[in-house]
N, C-alpha and C positions, 0 to 999 in steps of 0.2 A: 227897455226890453220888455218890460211885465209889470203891468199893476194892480193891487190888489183895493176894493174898495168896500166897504160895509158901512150901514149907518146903526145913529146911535141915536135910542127912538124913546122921547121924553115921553111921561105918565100921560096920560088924557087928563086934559085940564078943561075946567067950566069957568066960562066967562074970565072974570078979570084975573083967576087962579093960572091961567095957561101959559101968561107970560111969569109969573112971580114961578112955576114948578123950572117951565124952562131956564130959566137965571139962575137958579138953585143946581141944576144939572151944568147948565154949561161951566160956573166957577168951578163945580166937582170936579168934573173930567177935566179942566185945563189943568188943574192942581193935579191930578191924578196921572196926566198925559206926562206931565214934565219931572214927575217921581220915576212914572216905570219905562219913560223912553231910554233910557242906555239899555235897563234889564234887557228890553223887549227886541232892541240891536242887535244886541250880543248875542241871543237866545237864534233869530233869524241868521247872522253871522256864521254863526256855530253849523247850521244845518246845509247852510251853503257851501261852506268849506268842506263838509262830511261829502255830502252828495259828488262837487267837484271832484275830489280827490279819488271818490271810486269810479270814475268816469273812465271807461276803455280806454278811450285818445290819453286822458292824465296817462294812466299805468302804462300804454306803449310808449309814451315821452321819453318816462321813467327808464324803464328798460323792457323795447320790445322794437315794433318795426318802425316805428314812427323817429326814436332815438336813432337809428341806424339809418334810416332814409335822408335824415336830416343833417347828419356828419355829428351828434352830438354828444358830449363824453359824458359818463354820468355825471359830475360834476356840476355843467352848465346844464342838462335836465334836469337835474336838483334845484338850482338854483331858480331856472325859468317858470317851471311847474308852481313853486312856492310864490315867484311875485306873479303868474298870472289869478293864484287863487287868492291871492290878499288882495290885489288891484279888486277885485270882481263883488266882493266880501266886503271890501269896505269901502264899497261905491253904493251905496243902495240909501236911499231918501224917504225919509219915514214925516208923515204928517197929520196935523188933525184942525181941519178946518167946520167952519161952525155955521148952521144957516141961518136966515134971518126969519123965514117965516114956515109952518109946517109943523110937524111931527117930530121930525128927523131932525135933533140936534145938533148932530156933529157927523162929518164922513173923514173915516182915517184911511189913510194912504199910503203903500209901503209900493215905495218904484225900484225894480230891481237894473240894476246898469241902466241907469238915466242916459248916459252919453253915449254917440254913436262907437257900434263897435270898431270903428279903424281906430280909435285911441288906443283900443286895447292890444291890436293889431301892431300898435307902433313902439310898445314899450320894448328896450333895450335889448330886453333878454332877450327877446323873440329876435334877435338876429343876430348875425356877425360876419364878417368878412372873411371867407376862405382864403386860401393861399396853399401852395404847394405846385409840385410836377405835373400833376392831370389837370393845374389850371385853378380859377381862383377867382370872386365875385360877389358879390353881395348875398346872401343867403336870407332874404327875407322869411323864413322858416313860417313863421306865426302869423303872417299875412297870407301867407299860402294856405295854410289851415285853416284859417276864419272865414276867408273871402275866397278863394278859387277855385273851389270847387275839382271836380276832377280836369279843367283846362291844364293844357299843357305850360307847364310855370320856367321850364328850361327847355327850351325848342334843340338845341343841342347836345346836351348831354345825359347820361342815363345813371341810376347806379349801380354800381359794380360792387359785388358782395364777396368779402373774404380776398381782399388784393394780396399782393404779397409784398411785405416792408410794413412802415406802419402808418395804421388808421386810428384813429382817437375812439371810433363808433366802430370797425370791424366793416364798414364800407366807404366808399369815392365814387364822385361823381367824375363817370370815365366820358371823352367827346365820342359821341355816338358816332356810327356807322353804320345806316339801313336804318335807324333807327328812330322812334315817334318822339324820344325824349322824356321829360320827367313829368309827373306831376303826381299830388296825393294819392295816396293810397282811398280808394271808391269806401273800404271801410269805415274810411276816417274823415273825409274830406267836408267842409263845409261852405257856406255859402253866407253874405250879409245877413242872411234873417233867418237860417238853419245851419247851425253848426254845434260843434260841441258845447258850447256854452250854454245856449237855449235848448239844445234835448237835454240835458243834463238837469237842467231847472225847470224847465215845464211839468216834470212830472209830479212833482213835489209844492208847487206850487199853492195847491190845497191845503196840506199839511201845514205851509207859512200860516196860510190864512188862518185856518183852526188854531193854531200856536199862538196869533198875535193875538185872535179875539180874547180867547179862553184867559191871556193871562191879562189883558188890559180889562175884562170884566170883573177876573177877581179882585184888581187892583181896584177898583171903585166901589165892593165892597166894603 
C-alpha cells in the first residue's frame, strides 16, 4: 500500500578509514535494528490502529449508516471492525537493508499492507449470508466497501429502512420496484486504490516516518 524509505549516511571517511567507519556503522545498526524492531512495530502498530478506529467508515460500521446498510447487528460490527483493524495493524513489513558502495549505509523500510487489498476484502467477517422473507444471498459487505465504489452491488434490491417485524440493523434489503438498486453509500464508498483504508493512512503517513526515524536514531545512540 505505502512505503516509507530513508538512508542512513556513514561519517566521511578518507582513504583506507571509509571502509573500516562503514563496518563500524553497519554492525551498529544491525545490532541496533534487531533490539528496537518490535519497539518500533508496536509503536507504528499502535498509530495505525488509533487512526483506523477514528476513521468515519470505522464509526458508521460501528453504529451508523454503513451498520444499517449492511444488515449488521452490533455485535458482528464489533466484531468485523476489530479483525479488519488487526488484519491491517499487523500486516505491515519493517526492513533494513545495507549498501555495498556510497555514503548511504543502510535504507530502512516500513511497507504498510504489503498484500493486495482483496485479501482484505475476503476475510470472514466481511461477510455473511442473509436469509429471511424479503430474500437472501451472499452479502459480500467488505468487498463492497473496498472495491466498488458507488457501482450498483445488488441490481435488484434496495434498502428499506425501519420495516416492521424484526431487523437485526433496523433495515432489509426489500426487491425493488422502479428502482436503481443498492450500492455504497458516495460517502463511504471505495475503490482498489482509494478507500477507507488508504485515506485513513495516507494522512499520517509522515508522522510514521518521523516516529520510526526519531526512535531508531536514538536507539543508536
Amino acid at each position: 500500500m505505502a512505503t516509507l524509505k530513508g538512508n542512513l549516511t556513514s561519517l566521511d571517511g578518507i582513504g583506507p578509514l571509509q571502509e573500516a567507519v562503514r563496518s563500524h556503522i553497519k554492525k551498529k545498526a544491525t545490532t541496533t535494528y534487531k533490539q528496537a524492531e518490535a519497539s518500533i512495530t508496536k509503536k507504528v502498530q499502535d498509530m495505525i490502529r488509533t487512526r483506523l478506529l477514528a476513521s468515519n467508515v470505522t464509526r458508521s460500521l460501528l453504529d451508523g449508516k454503513l451498520r444499517s446498510d449492511f444488515g449488521l447487528s452490533f455485535s458482528n460490527a464489533g466484531r468485523a471492525v476489530k479483525r479488519i483493524i488487526d488484519y491491517i495493524s499487523d500486516n505491515i513489513e519493517l526492513s533494513l537493508k545495507f549498501a555495498n558502495r556510497g555514503a548511504n549505509v543502510a535504507t530502512f523500510s516500513l511497507e504498510l499492507l504489503p498484500m493486495d487489498i482483496k485479501e482484505l476484502s475476503m476475510l470472514p467477517e466481511g461477510n455473511y449470508n442473509s436469509t429471511g422473507e424479503f430474500g437472501g444471498g451472499d452479502v459480500t459487505w467488505l468487498t463492497w466497501l473496498l472495491t466498488r465504489g458507488t457501482t450498483v452491488v445488488i441490481g435488484d434490491y434496495y434498502v428499506f429502512d425501519n420495516p416492521e417485524g424484526r431487523s437485526r440493523a433496523g433495515s432489509v434489503m426489500q426487491k425493488a420496484t422502479n428502482r436503481e438498486g443498492f450500492r455504497v453509500d458516495p460517502a463511504f464508498a471505495g475503490t482498489q486504490d482509494d478507500n477507507f483504508v488508504t485515506r485513513a493512512l495516507k494522512p499520517i503517513i509522515p508522522a510514521i516516518k518521523d516516529e520510526v526515524f526519531k526512535d531508531f536514531s536514538e536507539a543508536l545512540k
